[in-house]
ZALUMMI-221403 format. One line per 10 residues: number of its first residue (from 1); their letters; for each residue x, y, z of C-alpha. Coordinates in Angstrom, 3 decimals. Example, Ala and Ser with C-alpha at 12.3 -4.5 7.8 and 13.67 -1.06 7.14 Angstrom:
BEGIN
1 = as = 12.300/-4.500/7.800  13.670/-1.060/7.140
//
This chain:
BEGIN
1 = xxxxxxxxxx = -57.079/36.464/-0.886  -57.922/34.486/2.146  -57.885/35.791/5.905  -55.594/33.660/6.464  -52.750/34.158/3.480  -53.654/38.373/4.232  -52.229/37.277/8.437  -49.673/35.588/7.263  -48.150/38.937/5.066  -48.330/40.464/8.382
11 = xxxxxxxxxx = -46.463/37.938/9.909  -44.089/37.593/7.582  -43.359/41.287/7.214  -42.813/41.270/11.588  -40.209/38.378/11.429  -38.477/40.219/8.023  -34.934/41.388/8.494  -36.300/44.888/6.835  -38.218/45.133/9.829  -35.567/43.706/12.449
21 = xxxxxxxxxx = -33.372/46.547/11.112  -35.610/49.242/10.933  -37.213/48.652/14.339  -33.487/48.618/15.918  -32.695/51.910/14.130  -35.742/53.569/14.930  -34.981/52.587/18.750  -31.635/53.823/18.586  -33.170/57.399/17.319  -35.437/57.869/20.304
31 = xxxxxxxxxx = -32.607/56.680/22.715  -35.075/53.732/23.497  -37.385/55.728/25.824  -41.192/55.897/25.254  -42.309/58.953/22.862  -45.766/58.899/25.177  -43.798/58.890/28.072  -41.294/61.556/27.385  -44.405/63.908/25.981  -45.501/63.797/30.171
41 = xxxxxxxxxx = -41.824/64.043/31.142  -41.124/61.034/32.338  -38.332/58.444/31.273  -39.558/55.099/30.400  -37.944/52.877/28.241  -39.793/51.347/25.331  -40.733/48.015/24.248  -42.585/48.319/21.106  -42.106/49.806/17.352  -45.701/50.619/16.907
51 = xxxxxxxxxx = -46.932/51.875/13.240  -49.602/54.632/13.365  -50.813/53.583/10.546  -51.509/49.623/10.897  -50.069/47.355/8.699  -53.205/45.875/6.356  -52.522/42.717/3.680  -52.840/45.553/1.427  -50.035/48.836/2.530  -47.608/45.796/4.200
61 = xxxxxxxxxx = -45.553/45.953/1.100  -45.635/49.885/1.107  -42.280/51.001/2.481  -43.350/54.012/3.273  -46.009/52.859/5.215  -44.221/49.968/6.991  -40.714/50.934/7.102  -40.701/54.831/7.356  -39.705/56.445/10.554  -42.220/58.905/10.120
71 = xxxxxxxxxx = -45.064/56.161/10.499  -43.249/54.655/13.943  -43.346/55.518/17.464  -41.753/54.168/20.538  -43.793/52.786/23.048  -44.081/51.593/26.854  -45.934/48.751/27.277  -48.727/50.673/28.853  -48.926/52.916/25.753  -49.006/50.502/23.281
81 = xxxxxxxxxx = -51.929/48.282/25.334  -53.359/51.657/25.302  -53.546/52.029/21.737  -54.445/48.653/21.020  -57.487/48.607/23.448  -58.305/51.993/21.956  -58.227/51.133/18.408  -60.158/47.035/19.358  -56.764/44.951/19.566  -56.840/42.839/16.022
91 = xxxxxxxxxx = -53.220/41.440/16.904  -51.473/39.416/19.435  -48.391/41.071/21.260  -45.690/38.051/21.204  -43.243/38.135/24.362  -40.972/39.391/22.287  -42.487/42.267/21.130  -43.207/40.715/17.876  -47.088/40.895/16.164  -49.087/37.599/15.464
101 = xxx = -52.353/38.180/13.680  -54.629/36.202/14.481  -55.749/32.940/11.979
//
């Protein structure tokens, strides 16, 4: 599979209405606030679904990987940029929140 067919799972999955409803129910469980944030006591409200572990080409079409609550966490912006620069950012954070892998 090319690089660019294995981005464009990814991007499909991120603009899939499994996602658009799972992301909106998982926000809804944290009350919206920051996971991070809350762990130092503070109240911050968060802007990205972020999967602990990525999404690959390969464990995309893995529900429990992808869609399970267990594998999302509510993040600031600050968090997730924190993460991302952490783990060598390999994705492009869309204005709205979104994921676009790179071509």
């Amino acid at each position: 599979m090319s690089k660019r067919s294995s981005n464009s799972k990814i991007n499909y999955f991120y603009q899939s209405r499994a996602w658009y409803l799972t992301r909106n129910a998982y926000m809804r469980s944290v009350s919206g606030l920051c996971e991070q944030c809350l762990a130092e006591g503070k109240l911050t409200p968060a802007v990205f679904v972020h999967h602990k572990v990525w999404l690959t080409p390969d464990n995309v079409g893995n529900a429990d990987v992808s869609l399970s609550f267990d594998n999302l966490q509510a993040l600031c912006a600050k968090h997730h940029a924190a993460i991302h620069k952490k783990e060598k950012l390999r994705y492009k954070i869309l204005p709205n929140g979104n994921l676009l892998t790179p071509p």
